[in-house]
C-alpha positions in Angstrom: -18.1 6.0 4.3 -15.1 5.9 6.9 -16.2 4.8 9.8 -13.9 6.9 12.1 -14.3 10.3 10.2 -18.1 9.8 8.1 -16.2 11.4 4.5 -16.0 9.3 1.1 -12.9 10.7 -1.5 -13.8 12.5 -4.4 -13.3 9.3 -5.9 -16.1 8.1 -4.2 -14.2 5.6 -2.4 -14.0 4.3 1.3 -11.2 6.8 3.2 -9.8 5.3 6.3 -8.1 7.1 8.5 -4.1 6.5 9.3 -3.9 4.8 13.1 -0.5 6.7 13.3 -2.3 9.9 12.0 0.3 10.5 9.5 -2.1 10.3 6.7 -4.5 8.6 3.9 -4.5 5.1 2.6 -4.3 3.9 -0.6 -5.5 0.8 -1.7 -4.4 -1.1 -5.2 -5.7 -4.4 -6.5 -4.6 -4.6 -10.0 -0.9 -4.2 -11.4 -1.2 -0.4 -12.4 2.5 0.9 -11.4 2.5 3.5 -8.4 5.1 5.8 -8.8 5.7 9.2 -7.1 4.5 8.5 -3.5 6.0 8.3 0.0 4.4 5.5 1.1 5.1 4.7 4.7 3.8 1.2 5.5 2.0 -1.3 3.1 -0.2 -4.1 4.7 -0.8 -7.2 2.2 -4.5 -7.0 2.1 -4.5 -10.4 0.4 -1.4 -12.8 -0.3 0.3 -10.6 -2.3 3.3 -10.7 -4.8 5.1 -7.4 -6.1 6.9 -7.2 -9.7 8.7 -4.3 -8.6 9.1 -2.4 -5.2 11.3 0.6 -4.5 12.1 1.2 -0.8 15.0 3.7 0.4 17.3 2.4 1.5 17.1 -1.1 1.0 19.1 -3.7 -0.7 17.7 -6.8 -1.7 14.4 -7.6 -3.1 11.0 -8.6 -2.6 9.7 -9.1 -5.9 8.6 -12.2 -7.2 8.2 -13.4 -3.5 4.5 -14.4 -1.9 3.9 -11.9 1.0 1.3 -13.6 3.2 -1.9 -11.5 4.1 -1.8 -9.3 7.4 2.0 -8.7 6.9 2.6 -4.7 6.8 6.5 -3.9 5.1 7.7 -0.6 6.7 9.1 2.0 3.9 9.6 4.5 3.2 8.5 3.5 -0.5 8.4 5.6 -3.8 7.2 3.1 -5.9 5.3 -0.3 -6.4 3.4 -2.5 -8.9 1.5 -5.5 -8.1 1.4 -8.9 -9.6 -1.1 -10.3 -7.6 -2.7 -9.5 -4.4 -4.2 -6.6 -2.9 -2.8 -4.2 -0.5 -3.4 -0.8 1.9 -1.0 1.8 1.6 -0.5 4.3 4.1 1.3 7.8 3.4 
């Protein structure tokens, strides 16, 4: 259960509410692509390296590079996929 609003998903899973109140979190620990979002921050749960990550706007990239935990990357992001690591993502 979420500590700051007492619901579980309907995939029974942990919700936690968005600090910004802007919305849900995600969170991914295997390297199953995420397409289709609007993903607003991520936070690197766990060092964490991406094998693909699509932010607007950006040039550059990210993948193949270790993102130490605690770090949050500011979007907005459409898509990601995971090599390693574990992560939070907020929409």
């Amino acid at each position: 259960m979420d500590r700051i609003h007492g619901r579980v998903d309907e995939n029974g899973g942990d919700r936690v509410a968005d600090v910004n109140g802007s919305g849900p979190v995600r969170y991914t620990t295997n390297t199953t692509p995420v397409t289709g979002v609007n993903v607003k921050q991520i936070q690197c749960i766990t060092d964490t390296v991406f094998s693909s990550l699509t932010r607007t706007w950006a040039t550059g990239s990210l993948t193949g590079v270790t993102i130490p935990a605690g770090i949050v990357l500011f979007g907005p992001f459409t898509a990601y996929t995971l090599t390693s690591g574990a992560v939070a993502a907020y929409d």
